[in-house]
MARKEKE-566172 format. One record per residue: x, y, z of N, C-alpha, C, O in turn; residue number from 1. Coordinates in nm, 4 decimals, decimal comma. Layout:
# residues N
+----------+----------+----------+----------+----------+----------+----------+----------+----------+----------+----------+----------+-----+
!     n.px !     n.py !     n.pz !    ca.px !    ca.py !    ca.pz !     c.px !     c.py !     c.pz !     o.px !     o.py !     o.pz !   i !
+----------+----------+----------+----------+----------+----------+----------+----------+----------+----------+----------+----------+-----+
!        X !        Y !        Z !        X !        Y !        Z !        X !        Y !        Z !        X !        Y !        Z ! NUM !
...
+----------+----------+----------+----------+----------+----------+----------+----------+----------+----------+----------+----------+-----+
This chain:
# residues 118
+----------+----------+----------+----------+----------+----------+----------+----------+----------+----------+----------+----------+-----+
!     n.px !     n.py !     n.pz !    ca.px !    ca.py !    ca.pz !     c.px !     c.py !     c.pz !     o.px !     o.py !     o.pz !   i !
+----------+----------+----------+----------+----------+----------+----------+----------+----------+----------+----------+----------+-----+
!  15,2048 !   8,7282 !   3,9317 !  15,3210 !   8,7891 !   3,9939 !  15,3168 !   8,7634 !   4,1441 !  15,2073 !   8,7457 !   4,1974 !   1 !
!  15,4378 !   8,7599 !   4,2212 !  15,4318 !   8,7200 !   4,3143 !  15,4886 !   8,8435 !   4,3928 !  15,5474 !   8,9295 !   4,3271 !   2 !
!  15,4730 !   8,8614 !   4,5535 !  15,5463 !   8,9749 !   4,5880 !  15,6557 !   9,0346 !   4,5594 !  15,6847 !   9,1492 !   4,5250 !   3 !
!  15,7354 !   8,9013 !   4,5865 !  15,8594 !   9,0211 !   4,4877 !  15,8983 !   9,0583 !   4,4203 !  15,9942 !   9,1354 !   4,4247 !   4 !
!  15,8100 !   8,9995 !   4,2767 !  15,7800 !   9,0816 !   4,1511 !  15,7280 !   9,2014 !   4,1233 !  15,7540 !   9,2837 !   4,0355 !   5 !
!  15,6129 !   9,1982 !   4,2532 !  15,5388 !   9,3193 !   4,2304 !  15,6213 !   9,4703 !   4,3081 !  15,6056 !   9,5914 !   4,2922 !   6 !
!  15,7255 !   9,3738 !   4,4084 !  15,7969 !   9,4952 !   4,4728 !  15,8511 !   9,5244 !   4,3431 !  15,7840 !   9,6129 !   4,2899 !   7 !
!  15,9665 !   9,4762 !   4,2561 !  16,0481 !   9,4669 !   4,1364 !  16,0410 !   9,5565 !   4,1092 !  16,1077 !   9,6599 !   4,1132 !   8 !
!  15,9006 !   9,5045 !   4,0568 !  15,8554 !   9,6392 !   3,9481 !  15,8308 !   9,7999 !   3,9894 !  15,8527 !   9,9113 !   3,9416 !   9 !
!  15,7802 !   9,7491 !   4,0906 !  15,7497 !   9,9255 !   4,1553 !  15,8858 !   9,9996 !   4,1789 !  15,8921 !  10,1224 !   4,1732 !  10 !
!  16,0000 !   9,9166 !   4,2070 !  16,0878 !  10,0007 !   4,2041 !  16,1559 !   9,9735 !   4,0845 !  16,2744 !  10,0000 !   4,1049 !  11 !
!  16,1363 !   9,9263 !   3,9485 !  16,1651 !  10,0046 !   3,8525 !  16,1805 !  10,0938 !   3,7949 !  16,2694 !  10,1210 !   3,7142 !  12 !
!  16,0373 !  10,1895 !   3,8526 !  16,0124 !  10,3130 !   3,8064 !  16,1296 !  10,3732 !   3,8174 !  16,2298 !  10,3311 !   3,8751 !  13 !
!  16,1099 !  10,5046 !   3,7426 !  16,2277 !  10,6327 !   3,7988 !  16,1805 !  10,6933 !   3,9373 !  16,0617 !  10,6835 !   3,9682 !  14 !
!  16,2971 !  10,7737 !   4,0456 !  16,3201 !  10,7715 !   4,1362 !  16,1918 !  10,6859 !   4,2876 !  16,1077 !  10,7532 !   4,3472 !  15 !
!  16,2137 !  10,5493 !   4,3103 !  16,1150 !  10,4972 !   4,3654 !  16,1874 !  10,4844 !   4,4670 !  16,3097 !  10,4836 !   4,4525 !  16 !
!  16,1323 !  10,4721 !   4,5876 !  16,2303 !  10,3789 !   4,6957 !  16,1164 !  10,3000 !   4,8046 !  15,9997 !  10,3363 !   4,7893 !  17 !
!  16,1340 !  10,2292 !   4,8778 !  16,0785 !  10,1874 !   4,9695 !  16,0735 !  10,2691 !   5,1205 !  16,1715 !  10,3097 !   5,1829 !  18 !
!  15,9886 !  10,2760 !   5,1438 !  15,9890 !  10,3455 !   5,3070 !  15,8417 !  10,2996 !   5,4195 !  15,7262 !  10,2724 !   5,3869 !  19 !
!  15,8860 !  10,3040 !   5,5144 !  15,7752 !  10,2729 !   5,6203 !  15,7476 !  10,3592 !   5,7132 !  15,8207 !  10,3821 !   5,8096 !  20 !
!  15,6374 !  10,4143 !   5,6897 !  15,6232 !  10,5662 !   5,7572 !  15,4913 !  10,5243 !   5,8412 !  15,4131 !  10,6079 !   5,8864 !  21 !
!  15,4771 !  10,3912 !   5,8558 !  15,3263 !  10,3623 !   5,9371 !  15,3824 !  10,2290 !   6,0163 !  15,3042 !  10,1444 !   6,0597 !  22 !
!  15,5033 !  10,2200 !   6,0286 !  15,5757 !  10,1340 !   6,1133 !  15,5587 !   9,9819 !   6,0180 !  15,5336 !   9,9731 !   5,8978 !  23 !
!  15,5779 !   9,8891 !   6,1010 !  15,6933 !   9,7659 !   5,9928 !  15,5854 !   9,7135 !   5,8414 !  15,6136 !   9,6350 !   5,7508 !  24 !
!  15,4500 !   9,8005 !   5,8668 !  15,3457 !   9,7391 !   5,7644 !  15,2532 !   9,8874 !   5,7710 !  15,2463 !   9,9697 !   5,8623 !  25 !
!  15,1997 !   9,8856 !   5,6633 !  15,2654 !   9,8524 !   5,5050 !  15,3887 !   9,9583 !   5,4523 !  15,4121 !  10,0785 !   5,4647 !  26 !
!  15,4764 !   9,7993 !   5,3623 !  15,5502 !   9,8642 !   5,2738 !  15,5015 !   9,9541 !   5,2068 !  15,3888 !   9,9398 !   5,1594 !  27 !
!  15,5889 !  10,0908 !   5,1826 !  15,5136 !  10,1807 !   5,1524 !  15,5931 !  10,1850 !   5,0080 !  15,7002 !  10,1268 !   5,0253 !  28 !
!  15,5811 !  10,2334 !   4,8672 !  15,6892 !  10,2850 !   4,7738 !  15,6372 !  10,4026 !   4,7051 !  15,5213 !  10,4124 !   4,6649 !  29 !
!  15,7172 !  10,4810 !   4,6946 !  15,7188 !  10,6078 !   4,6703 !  15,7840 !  10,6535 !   4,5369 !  15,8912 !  10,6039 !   4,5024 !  30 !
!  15,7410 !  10,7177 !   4,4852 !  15,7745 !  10,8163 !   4,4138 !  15,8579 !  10,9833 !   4,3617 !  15,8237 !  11,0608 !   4,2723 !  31 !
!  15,9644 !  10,9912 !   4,4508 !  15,9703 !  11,0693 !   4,4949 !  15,9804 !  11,0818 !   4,6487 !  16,0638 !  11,0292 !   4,7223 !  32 !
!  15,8366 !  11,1947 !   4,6941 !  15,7920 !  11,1770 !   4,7626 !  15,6283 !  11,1496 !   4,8226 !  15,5784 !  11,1715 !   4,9330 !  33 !
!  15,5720 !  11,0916 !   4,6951 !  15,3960 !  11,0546 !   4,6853 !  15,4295 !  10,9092 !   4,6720 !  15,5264 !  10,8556 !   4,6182 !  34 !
!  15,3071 !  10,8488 !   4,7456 !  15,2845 !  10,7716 !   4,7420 !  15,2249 !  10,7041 !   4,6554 !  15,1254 !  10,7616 !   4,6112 !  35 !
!  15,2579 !  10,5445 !   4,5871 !  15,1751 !  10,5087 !   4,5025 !  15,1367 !  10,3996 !   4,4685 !  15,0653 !  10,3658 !   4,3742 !  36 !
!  15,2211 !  10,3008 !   4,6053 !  15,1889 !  10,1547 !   4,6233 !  15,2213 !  10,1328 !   4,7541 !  15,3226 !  10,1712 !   4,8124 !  37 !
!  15,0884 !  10,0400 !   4,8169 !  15,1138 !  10,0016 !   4,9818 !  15,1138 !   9,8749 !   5,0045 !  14,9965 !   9,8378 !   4,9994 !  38 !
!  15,1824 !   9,7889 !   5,0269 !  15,2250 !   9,6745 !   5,0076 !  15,1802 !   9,5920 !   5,1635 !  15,2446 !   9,6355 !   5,2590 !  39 !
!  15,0858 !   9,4878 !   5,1950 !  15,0527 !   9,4191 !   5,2669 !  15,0298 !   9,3392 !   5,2755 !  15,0311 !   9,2757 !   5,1700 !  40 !
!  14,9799 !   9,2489 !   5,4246 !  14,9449 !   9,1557 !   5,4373 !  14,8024 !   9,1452 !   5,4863 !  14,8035 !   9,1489 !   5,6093 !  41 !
!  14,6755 !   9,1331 !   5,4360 !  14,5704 !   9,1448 !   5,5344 !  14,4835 !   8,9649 !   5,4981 !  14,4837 !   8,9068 !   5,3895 !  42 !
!  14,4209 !   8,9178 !   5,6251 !  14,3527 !   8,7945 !   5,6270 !  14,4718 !   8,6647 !   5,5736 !  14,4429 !   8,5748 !   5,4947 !  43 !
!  14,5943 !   8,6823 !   5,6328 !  14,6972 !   8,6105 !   5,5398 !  14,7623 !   8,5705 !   5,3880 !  14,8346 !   8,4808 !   5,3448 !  44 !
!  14,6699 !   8,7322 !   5,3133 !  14,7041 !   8,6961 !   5,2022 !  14,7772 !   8,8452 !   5,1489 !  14,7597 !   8,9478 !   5,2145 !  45 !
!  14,8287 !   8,8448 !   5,0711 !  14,9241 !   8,9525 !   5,0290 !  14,8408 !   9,0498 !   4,9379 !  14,7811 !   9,0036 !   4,8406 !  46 !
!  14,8350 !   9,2101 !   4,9735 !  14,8068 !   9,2833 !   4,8726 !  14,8667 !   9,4032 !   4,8551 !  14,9377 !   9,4442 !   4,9469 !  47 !
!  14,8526 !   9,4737 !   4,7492 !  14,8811 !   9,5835 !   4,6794 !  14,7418 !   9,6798 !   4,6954 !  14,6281 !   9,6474 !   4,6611 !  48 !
!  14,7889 !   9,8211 !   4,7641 !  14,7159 !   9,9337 !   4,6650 !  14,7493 !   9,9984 !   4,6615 !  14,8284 !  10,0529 !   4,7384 !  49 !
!  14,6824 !  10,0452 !   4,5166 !  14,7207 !  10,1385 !   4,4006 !  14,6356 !  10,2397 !   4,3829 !  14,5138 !  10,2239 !   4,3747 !  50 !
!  14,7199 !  10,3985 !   4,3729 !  14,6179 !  10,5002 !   4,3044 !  14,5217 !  10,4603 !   4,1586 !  14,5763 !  10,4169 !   4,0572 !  51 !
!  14,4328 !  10,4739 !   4,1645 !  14,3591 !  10,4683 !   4,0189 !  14,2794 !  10,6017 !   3,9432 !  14,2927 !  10,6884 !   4,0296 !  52 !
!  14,2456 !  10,6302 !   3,8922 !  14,1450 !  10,7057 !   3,8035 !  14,0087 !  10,6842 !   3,8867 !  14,0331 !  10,5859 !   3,9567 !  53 !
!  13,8854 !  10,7244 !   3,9123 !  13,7958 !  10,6789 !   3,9612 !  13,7014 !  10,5842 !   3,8793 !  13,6364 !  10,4862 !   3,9157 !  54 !
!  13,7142 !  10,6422 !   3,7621 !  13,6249 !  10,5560 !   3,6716 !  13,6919 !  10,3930 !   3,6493 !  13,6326 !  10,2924 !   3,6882 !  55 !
!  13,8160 !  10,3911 !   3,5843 !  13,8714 !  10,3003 !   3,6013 !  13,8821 !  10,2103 !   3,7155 !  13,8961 !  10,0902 !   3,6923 !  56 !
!  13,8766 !  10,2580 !   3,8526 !  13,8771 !  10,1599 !   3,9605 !  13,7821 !  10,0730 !   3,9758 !  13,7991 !   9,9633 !   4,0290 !  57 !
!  13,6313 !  10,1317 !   3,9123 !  13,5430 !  10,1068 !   3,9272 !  13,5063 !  10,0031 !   3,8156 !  13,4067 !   9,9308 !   3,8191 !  58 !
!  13,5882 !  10,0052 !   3,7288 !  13,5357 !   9,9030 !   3,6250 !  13,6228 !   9,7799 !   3,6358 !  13,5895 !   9,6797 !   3,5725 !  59 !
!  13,7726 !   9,7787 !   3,7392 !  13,8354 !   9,6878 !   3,7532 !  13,7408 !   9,6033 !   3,8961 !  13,7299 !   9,4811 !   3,8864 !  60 !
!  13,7022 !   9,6457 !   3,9722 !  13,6439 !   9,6523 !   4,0804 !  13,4821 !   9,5410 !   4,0020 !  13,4437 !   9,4357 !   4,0529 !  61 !
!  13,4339 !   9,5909 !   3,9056 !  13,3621 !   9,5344 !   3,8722 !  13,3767 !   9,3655 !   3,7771 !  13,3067 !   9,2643 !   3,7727 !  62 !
!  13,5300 !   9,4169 !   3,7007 !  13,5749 !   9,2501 !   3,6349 !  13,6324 !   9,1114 !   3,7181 !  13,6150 !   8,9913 !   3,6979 !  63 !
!  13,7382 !   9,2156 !   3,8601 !  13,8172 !   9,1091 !   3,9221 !  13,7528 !   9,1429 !   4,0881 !  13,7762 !   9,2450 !   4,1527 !  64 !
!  13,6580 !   9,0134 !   4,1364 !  13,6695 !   9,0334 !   4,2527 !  13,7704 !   8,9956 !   4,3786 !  13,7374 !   8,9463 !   4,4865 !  65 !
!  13,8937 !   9,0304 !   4,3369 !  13,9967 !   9,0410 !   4,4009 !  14,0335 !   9,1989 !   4,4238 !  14,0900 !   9,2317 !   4,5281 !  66 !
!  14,0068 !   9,2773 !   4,3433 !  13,9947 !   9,4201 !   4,3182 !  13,9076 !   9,5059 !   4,4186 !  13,8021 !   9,5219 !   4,3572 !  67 !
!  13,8946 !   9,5802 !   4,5615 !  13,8242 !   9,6245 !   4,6087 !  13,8480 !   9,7773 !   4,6313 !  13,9518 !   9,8242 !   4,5846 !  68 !
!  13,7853 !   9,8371 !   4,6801 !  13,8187 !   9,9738 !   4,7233 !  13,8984 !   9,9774 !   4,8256 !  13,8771 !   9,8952 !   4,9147 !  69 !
!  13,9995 !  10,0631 !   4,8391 !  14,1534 !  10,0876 !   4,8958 !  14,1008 !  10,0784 !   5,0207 !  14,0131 !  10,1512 !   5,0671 !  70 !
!  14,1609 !   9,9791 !   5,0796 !  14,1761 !   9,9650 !   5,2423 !  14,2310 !  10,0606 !   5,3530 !  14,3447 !  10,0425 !   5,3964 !  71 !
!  14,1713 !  10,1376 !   5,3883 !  14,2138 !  10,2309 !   5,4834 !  14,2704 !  10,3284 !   5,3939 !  14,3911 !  10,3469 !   5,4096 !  72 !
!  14,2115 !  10,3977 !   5,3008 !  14,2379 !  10,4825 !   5,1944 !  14,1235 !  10,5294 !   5,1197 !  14,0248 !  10,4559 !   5,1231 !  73 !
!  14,1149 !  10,6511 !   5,0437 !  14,0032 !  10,6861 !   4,9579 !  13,9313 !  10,5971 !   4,8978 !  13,9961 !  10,5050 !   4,8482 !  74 !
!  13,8598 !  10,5949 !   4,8900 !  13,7175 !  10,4943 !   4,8185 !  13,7393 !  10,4954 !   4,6718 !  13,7575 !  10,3938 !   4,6048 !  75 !
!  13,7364 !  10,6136 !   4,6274 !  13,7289 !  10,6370 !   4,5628 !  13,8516 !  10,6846 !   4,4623 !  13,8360 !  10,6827 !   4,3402 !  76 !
!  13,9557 !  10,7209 !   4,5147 !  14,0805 !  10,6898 !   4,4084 !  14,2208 !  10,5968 !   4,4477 !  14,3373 !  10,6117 !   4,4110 !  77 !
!  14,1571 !  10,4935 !   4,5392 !  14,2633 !  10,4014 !   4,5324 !  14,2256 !  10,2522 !   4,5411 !  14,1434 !  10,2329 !   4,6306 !  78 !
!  14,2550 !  10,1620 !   4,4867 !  14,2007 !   9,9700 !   4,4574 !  14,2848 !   9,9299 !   4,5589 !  14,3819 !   9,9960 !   4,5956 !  79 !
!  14,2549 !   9,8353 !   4,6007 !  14,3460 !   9,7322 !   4,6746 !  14,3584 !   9,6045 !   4,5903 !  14,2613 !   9,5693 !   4,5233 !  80 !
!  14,4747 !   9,5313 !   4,5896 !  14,4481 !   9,4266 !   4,4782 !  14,4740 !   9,2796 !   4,5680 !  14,5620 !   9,3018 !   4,6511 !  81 !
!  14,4488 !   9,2074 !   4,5723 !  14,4678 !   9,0426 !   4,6635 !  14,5640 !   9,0195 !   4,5660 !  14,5073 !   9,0353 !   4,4579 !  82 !
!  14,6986 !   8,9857 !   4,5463 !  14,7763 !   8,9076 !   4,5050 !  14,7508 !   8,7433 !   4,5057 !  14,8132 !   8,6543 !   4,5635 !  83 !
!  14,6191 !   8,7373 !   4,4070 !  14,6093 !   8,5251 !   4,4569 !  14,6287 !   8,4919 !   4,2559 !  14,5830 !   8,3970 !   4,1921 !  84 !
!  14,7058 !   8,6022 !   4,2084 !  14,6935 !   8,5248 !   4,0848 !  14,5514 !   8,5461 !   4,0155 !  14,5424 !   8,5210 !   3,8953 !  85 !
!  14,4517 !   8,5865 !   4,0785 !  14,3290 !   8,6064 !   3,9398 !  14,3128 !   8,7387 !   3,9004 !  14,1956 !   8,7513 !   3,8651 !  86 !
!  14,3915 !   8,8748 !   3,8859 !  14,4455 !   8,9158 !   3,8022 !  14,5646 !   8,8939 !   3,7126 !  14,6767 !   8,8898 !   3,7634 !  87 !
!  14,5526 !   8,8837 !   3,6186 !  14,6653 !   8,8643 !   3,4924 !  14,7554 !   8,9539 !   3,5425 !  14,7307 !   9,0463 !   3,6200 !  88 !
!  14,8743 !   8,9195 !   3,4895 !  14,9852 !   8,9738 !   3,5185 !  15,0415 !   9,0607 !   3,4567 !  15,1420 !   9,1161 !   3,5015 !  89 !
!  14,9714 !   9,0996 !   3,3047 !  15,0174 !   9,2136 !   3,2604 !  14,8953 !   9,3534 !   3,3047 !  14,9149 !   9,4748 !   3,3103 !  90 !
!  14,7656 !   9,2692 !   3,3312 !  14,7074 !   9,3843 !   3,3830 !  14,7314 !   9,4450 !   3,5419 !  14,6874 !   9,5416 !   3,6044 !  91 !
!  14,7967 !   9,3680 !   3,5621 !  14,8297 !   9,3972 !   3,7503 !  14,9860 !   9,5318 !   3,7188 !  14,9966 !   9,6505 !   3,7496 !  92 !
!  15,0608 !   9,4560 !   3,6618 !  15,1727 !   9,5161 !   3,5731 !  15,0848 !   9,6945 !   3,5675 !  15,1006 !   9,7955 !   3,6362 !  93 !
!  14,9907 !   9,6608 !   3,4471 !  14,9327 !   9,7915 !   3,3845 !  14,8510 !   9,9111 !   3,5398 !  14,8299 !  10,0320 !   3,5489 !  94 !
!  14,8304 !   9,7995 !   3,6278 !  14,7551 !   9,8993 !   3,7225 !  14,8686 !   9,9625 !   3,8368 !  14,8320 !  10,0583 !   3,9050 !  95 !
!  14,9773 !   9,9182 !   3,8514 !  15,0958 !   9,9687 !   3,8947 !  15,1552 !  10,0373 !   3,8279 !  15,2457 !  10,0829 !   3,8979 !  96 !
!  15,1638 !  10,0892 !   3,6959 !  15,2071 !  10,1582 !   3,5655 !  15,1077 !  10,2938 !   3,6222 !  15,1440 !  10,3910 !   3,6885 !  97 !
!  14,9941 !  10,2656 !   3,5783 !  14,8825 !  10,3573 !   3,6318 !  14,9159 !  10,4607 !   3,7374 !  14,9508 !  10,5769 !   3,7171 !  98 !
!  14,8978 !  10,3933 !   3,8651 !  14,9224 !  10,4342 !   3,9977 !  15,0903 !  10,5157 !   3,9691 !  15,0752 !  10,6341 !   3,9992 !  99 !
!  15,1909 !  10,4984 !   3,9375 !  15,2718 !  10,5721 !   3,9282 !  15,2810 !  10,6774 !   3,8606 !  15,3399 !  10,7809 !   3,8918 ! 100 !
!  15,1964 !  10,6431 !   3,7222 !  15,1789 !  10,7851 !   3,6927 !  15,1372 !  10,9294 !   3,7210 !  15,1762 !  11,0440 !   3,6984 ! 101 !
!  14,9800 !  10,8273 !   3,8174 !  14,8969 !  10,9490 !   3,8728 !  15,0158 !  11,0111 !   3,9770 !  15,0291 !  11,1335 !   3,9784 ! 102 !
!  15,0831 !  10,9462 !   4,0447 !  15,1665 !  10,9932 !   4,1485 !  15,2617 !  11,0993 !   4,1171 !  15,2534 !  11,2069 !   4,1762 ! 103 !
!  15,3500 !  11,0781 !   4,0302 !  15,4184 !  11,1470 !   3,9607 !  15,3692 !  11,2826 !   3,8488 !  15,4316 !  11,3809 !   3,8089 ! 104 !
!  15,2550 !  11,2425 !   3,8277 !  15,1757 !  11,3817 !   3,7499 !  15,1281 !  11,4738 !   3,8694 !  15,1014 !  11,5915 !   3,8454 ! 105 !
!  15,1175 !  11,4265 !   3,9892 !  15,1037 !  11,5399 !   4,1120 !  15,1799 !  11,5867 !   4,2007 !  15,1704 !  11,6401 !   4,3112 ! 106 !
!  15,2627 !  11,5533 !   4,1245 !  15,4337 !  11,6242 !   4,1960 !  15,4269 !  11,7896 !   4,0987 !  15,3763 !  11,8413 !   3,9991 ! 107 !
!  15,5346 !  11,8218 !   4,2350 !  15,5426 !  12,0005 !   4,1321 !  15,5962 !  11,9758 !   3,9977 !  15,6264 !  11,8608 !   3,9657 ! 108 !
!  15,6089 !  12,0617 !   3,9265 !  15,6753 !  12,0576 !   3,8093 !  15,8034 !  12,0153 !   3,7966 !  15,8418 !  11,9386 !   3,7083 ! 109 !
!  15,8812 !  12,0696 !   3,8947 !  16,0211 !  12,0676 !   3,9462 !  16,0920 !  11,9088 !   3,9426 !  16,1891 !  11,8661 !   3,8800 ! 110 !
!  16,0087 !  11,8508 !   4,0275 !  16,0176 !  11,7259 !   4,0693 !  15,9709 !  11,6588 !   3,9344 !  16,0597 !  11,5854 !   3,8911 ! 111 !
!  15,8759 !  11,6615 !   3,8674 !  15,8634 !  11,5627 !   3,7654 !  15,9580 !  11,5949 !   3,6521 !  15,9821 !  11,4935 !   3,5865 ! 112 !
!  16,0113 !  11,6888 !   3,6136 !  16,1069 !  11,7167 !   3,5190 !  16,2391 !  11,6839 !   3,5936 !  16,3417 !  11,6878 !   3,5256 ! 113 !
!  16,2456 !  11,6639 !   3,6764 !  16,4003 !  11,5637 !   3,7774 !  16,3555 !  11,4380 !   3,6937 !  16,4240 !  11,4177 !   3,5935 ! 114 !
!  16,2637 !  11,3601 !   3,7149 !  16,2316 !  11,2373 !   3,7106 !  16,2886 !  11,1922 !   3,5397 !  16,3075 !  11,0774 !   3,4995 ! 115 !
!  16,3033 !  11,2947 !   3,4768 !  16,3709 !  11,2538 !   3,3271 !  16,4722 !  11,2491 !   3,3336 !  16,5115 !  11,2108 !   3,2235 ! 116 !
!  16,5800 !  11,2696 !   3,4191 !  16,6941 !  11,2788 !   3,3941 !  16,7391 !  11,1684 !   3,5037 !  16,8597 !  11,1458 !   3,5138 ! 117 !
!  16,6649 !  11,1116 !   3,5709 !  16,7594 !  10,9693 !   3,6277 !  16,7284 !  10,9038 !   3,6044 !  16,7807 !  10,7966 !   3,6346 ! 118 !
+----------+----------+----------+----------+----------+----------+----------+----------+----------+----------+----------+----------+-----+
């Protein structure tokens, strides 16, 4: 997937939008109002990070070394991903699936029962 696939998709979700709340980098996309993908550029190459599970980060972290611990973010519950193509594309897909969920399961109640109806 290429960036603007991976934007695509993130705003597939239900209520997503784009915003930049840390000035022109990183794209930020939201959920609502949680965050759950940060969209950059670092060493000239394009990446994504994503909330994860901790255990799970750690075992992607261990298959793809493109996969590191979240750049300027928790260690421990967020991946950064290098967009160079050596993650598969349905698992890159699946770890943006992920990350939105966790995002959206930590919204109030209020807000995630909105999220069914648009």
């Amino acid at each position: 997937m290429n960036t603007k696939d991976v934007i695509k998709h993130c705003l597939s979700k239900g209520n997503t939008y784009e915003d930049f709340p840390f000035g022109p980098e990183p794209l930020v996309i939201k959920a609502n109002s949680e965050i759950f993908a940060l969209i950059s550029e670092k060493n000239g190459k394009t990446c994504i990070s994503l909330k994860c599970d901790p255990f799970v980060a750690q075992s992607l972290r261990q298959q793809y070394p493109s996969v590191t611990p979240g750049y300027h973010l928790s260690k421990q519950n967020w991946n950064t991903v290098v967009l160079d193509g050596s993650v598969p594309d349905k698992e890159l897909v699946w770890m943006i699936d992920h990350s939105y969920e966790l995002a959206i399961n930590k919204l109030p109640v209020a807000s995630a029962a909105n999220q069914e109806t648009f």
